[in-house]
C-alpha positions as CSV (number, residue, x, y, z in Angstrom):
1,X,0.0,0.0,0.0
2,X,1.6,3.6,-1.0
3,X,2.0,5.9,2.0
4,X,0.9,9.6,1.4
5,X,3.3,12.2,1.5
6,X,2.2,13.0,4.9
7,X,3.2,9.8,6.6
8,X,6.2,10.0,4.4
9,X,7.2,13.0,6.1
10,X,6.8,11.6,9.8
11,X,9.3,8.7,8.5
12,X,12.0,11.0,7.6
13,X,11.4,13.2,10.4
14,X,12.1,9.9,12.9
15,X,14.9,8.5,10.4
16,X,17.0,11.4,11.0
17,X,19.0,10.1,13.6
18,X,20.7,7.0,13.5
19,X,18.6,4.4,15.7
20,X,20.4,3.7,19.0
21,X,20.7,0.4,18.4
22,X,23.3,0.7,15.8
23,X,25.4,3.9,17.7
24,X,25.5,0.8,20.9
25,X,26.9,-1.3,18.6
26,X,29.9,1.3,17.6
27,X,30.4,2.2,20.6
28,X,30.8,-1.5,22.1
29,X,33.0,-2.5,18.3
30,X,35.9,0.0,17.4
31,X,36.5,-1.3,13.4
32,X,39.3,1.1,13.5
33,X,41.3,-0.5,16.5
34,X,40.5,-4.0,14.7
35,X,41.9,-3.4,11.1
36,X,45.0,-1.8,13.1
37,X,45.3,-4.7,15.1
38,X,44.1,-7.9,12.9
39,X,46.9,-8.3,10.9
40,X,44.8,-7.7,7.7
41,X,46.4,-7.7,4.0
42,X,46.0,-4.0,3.6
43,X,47.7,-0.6,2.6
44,X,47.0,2.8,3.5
45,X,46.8,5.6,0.9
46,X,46.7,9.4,1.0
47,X,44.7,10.9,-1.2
48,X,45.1,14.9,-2.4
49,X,41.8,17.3,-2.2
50,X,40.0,16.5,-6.0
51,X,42.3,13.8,-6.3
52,X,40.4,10.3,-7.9
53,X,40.9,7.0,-5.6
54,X,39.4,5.1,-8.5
55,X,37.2,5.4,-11.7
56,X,34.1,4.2,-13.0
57,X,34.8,1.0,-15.3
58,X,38.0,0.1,-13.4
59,X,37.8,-3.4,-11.8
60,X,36.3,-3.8,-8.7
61,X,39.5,-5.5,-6.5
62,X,38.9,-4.3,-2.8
63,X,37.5,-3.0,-0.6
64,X,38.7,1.2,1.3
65,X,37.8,2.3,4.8
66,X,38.2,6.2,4.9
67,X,40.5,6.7,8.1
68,X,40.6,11.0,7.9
69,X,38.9,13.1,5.2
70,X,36.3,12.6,2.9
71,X,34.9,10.9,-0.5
72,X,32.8,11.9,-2.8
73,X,30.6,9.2,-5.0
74,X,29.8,9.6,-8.1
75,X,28.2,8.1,-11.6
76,X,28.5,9.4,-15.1
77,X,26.1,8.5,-17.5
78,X,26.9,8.1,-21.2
79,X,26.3,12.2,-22.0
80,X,29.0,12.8,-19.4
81,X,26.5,14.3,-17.0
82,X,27.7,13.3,-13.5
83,X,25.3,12.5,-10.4
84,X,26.6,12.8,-7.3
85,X,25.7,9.4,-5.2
86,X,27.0,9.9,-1.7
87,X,29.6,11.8,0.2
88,X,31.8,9.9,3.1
89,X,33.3,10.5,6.0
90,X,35.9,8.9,8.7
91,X,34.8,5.4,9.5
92,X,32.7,4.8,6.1
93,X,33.2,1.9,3.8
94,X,32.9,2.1,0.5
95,X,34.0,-0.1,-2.9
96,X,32.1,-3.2,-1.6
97,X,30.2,-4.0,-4.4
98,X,32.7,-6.7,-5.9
99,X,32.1,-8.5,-2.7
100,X,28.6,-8.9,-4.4
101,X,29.6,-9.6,-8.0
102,X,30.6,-6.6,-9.5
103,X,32.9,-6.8,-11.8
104,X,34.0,-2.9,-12.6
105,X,33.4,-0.7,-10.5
106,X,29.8,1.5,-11.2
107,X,30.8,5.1,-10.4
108,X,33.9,7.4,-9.6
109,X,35.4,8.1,-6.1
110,X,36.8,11.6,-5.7
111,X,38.8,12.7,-2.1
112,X,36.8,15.6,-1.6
113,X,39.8,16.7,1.0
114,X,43.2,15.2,1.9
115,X,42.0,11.9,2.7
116,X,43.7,8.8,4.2
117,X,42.2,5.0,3.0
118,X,43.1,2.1,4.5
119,X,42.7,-0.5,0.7
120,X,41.8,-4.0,1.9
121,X,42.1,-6.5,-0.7
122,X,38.3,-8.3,-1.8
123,X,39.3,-11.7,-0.6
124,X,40.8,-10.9,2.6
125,X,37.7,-8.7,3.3
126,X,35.7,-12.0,2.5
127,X,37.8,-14.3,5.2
128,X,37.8,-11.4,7.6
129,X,34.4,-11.2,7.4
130,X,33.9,-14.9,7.9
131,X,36.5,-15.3,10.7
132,X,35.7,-11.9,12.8
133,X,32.0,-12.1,14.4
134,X,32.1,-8.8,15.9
135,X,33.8,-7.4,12.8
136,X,31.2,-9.0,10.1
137,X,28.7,-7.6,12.7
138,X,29.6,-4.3,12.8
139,X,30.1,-4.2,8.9
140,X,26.3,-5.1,8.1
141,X,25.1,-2.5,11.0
142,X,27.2,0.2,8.8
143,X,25.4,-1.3,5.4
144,X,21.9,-1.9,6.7
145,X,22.2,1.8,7.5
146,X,23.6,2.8,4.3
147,X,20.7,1.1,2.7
148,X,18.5,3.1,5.1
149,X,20.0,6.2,3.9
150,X,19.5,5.7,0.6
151,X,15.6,4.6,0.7
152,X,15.5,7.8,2.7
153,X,17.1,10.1,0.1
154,X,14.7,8.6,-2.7
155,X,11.9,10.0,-0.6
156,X,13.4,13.0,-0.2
157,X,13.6,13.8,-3.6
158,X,10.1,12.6,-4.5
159,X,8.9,14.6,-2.0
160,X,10.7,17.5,-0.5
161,X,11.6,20.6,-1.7
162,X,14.7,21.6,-3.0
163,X,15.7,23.5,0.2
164,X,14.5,20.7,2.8
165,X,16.6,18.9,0.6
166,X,19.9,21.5,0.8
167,X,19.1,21.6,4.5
168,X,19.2,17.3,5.6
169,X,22.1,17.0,3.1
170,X,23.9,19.6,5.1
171,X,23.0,18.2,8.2
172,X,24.0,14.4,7.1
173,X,27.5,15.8,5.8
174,X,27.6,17.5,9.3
175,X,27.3,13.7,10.4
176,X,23.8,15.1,12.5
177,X,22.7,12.4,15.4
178,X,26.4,10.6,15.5
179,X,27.4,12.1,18.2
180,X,30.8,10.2,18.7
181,X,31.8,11.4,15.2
182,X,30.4,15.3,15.1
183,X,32.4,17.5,12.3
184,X,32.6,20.5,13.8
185,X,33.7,22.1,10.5
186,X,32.8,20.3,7.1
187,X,35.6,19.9,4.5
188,X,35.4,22.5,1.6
189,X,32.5,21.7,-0.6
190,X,31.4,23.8,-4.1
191,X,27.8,24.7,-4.3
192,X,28.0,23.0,-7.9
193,X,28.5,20.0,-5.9
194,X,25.5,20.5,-3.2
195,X,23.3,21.2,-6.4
196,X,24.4,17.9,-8.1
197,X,23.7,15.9,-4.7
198,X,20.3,17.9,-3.9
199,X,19.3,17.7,-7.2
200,X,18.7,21.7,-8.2
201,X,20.9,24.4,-9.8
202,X,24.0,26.3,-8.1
203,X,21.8,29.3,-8.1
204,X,19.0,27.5,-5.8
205,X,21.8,26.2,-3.8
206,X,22.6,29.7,-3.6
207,X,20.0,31.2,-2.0
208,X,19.2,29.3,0.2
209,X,22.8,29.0,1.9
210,X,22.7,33.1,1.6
211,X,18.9,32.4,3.1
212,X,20.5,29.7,6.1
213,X,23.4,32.1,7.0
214,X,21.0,34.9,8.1
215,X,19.1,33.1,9.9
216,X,21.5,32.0,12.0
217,X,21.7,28.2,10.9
218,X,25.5,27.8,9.2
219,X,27.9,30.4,9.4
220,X,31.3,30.8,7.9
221,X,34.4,30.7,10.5
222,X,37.7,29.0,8.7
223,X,35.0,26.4,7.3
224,X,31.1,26.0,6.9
225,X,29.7,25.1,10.5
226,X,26.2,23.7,10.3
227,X,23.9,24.5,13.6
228,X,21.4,21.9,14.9
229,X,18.6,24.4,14.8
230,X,18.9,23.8,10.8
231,X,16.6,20.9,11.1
232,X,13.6,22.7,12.1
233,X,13.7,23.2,8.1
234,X,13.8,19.7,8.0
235,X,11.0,19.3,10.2
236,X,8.4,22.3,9.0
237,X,5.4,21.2,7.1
């Protein structure tokens, strides 16, 4: 049965915070400490601001855990115009899918910042996952909620406007309702970027960061700092 937009609104309103259940678990499993610790097949890689950690149609051979900075995700159809999927932080995953059967990977990943990986190869990932409980447990608590996240930005785009849409992509960049990893200042980010991830022009984006700063909810200070009063856009019918 469809939900009306109404009742889609009170899910994202009570999705916007990670559910407990999953912050216990990160709290109780530090994945860091382990893939220091485990003696995995790995490397770590630094990453310049802009620089690409790999590229749509290159094969898909392991698996990178973002240890400082940030990633951008992104797919370019065959037109060359560019969508942006996601944008990662410390403690993310991402280039999983050839643990499912990709062969190439699907889009591009861009350090949106001086970033530091740690690369893990696909079939050590694979025994390490197999052999580790609390590590394979912690793993499927970060994708499950991945998932979540992206059922949650379909909805937002079906049914919020462009500037509740600027205002929870802020506050998920700002890493809103994970308290134990808060940025207090996000990494440099174009508004030509925010419009390809909200799904509007620069102009739009525009305005309503010009709109935002007045009223007190970001503010510029050596960075963009995002306040928690910003979700009330978020949360106004």
């Amino acid at each position: 049965m469809l939900m009306t937009p109404s009742r889609h609104m009170k899910a994202i309103r009570k999705s916007t915070k990670i559910p407990t259940s999953i912050a216990r678990k990160k709290s109780v499993f530090d994945a860091q400490a382990f893939l220091d610790s485990a003696g995995l097949a790995r490397k770590v890689v630094e990453y310049r601001r802009s620089e690409k950690i790999y590229t749509q149609g290159q094969p898909s051979e392991n698996v990178l855990y973002i240890q400082k900075g940030g990633v951008k995700l992104s797919v370019v159809n065959e037109v060359g115009k560019e969508a942006v999927v996601a944008m990662l932080g410390p403690g993310d995953f991402f280039g999983e899918g050839g643990m499912a059967g990709q062969i190439v990977r699907v889009g591009t990943a861009t350090a949106i910042a001086p970033t530091t990986v740690l690369v893990i190869e696909k079939k050590e990932m694979i025994r390490v996952l197999h052999a580790e409980h609390a590590f394979s447990d912690r793993f499927v608590a970060y994708m499950l909620t991945r998932n979540i996240r992206i059922e949650q930005d379909l909805i937002d785009q079906l049914f919020n406007s462009s500037e509740k849409r600027l205002a929870r992509t802020l506050l998920l960049l700002a890493r809103y309702g994970k308290q134990d990893q808060p940025h207090q200042v996000l990494p440099k980010i174009s508004q030509e970027t925010l419009a390809e991830m909200v799904g509007t022009t620069r102009s739009r984006v525009n305005f309503f960061m010009n709109k935002f700063k007045k009223l007190g909810f970001i503010k510029y200070n050596g960075g963009l700092h995002i306040d928690s009063s910003l979700l009330s856009v978020v949360l106004h019918e």
